[in-house]
N, C-alpha and C positions, 0 to 999 in steps of 0.2 A: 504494500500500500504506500504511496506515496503523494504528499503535497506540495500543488504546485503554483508557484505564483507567475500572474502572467498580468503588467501593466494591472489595469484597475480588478483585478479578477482574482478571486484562489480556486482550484482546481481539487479537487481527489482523483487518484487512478488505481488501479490496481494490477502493475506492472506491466500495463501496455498506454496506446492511445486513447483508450477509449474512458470521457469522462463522464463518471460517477456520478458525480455534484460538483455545483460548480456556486461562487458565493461573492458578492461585492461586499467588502467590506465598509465601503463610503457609501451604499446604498443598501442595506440590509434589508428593507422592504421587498426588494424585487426580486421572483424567481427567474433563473438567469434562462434555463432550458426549457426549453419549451415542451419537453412532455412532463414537467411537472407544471407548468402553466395548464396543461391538456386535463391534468390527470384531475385539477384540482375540479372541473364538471359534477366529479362527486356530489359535492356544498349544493349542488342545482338538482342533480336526482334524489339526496336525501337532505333536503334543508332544513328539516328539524334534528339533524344531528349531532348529540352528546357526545356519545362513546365514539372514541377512532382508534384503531388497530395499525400498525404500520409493521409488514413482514417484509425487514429492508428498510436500516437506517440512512447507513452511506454519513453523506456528511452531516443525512436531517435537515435539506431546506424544505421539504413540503411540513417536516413536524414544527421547527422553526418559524414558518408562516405560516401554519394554526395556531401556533401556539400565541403571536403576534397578534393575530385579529378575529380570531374567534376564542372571548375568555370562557364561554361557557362551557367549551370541548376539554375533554377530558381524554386525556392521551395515551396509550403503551405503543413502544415502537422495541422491535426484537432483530438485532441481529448476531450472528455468530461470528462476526469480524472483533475482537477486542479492539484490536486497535483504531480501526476505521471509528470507532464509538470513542474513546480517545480522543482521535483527533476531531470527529464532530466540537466536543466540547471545547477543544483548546484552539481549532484554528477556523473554526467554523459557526462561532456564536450560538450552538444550541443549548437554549438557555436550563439552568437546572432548578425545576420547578417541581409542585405537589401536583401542577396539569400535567405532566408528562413524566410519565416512569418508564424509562430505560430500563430493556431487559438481553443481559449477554445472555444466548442460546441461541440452539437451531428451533426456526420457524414450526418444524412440522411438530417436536416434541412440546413445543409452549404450548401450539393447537390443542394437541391430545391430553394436557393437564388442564387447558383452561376449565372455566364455568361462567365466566364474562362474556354476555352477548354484547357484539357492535354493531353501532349503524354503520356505519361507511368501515372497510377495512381496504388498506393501502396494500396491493403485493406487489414489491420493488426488490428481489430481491436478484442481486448477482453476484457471480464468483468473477474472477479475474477471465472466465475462460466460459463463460455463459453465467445460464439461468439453471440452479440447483438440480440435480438428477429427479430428488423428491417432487419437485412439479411435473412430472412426466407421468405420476403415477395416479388414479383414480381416489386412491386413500384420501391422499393431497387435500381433492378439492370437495370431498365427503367433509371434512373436518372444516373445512374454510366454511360451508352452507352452515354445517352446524354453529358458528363460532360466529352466525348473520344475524341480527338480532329482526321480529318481524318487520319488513319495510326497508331492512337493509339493504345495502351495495356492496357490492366487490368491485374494486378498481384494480385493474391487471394492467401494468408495463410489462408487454410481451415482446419486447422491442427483441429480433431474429432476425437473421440475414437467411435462415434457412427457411424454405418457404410451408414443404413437407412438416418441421416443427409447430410452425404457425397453426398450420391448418388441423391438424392434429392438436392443438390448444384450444383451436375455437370447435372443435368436436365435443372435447371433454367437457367447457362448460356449457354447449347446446344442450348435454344430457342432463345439466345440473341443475340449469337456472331456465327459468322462461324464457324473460325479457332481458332483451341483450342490444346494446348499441356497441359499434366501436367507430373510433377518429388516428388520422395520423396527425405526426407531432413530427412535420421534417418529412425526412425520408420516407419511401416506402417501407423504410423495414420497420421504423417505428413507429408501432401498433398499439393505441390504448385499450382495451377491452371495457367494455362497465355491464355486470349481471349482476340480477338479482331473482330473487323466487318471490317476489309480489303479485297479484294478480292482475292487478292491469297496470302497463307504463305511463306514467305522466304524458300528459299530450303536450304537442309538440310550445301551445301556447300556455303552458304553466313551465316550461322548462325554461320560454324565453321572459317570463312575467320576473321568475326568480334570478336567471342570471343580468338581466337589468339591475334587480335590489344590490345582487352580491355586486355589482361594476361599480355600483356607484357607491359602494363603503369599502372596497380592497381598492390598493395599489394595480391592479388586476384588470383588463378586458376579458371577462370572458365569451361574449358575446358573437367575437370571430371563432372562438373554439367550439360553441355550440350549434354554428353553422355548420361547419364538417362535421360533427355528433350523424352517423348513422345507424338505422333499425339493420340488424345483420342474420341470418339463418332463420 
């Protein structure tokens, strides 16, 4: 794991090019990458949401800016990188608070102990060399539905250069969840996914009634990212 500074910017990586998290430190408000700009749609599919779940801290700007503008959210974010957690705190301003508990572990073991249902959960997680074997596996995303609180979302960075992967991701949670959008964030390889098991999805004019609200009190447009927002499978 390594940070890196570049002009106005810090960086996380994990022994290659590809960044992590990325953080202004003279602008702390703004998320710098735009599939956590993408991912943040969440706040618009479940806008009465308390509990957040984050599987994949990294350096923590999407917990960082919840934590920042929504005081009512009440936060766990797990990952099994120590150090990346480390450096979250010391080069990357995430703040250490009673809304946000930090948890060193692997994702799928935290799942299987938990008993805390959320509304929105964040899956961000990578290794230096992809996305964890354990999300390949059916168990996986047994335990994420479980771990939905009613009304909840799963928000999935499926970001993959391989396409086979992809499609095989958006298989596993067709079987899981009902209602499913996804948008890209950039490239075609970066993929946001958002499911949930609700029974019916907000129409398309309450999705944009809320992300108006949320534009106009976050540092944040989401308004462009809800445009791309589409119904998939």
């Amino acid at each position: 794991m390594q940070v890196v500074e570049r002009q106005d910017r810090r960086e996380m990586r994990f022994g290659n090019r590809v960044v992590q998290s990325a953080y202004a430190p003279g602008d702390p408000d703004h998320l710098l990458l735009q599939y956590t700009q993408a991912m943040m749609l969440g706040f618009v599919l479940a806008p009465q949401a308390h509990h957040v779940l984050h599987i994949g801290l990294g350096g923590g700007s999407l917990a960082r800016f919840i934590h920042r503008h929504f005081p009512q959210v009440q936060q766990v974010a797990v990952d099994i990188n120590a150090q990346a957690i480390q450096a979250a705190f010391e080069f990357f301003d995430l703040p250490r608070s009673p809304r946000l508990q930090v948890v060193h572990g692997e994702g799928r073991a935290f799942l299987a102990q938990a008993r805390q249902q959320f509304d929105l959960i964040f899956l961000d997680a990578f290794l230096a060399e992809g996305a964890p074997v354990d999300e390949e596996e059916g168990a996986f995303w047994v335990l994420l539905a479980e771990r939905l609180a009613p009304g909840g979302w799963l928000v999935n960075n499926a970001w993959t250069s391989d396409r086979s992967r992809l499609e095989a991701r958006m298989a596993q949670l067709k079987r899981m969840f009902g209602v499913r959008f996804v948008t890209k964030a950039g490239s075609a390889s970066k993929v946001m996914l958002f499911a949930s098991q609700v029974a019916l999805a907000p129409s398309r004019a309450q999705m944009m009634e809320q992300a108006v609200l949320l534009s106009d009190s976050l540092p944040l447009d989401l308004n462009p990212w809800l445009a791309r927002l589409k119904v998939w499978g």
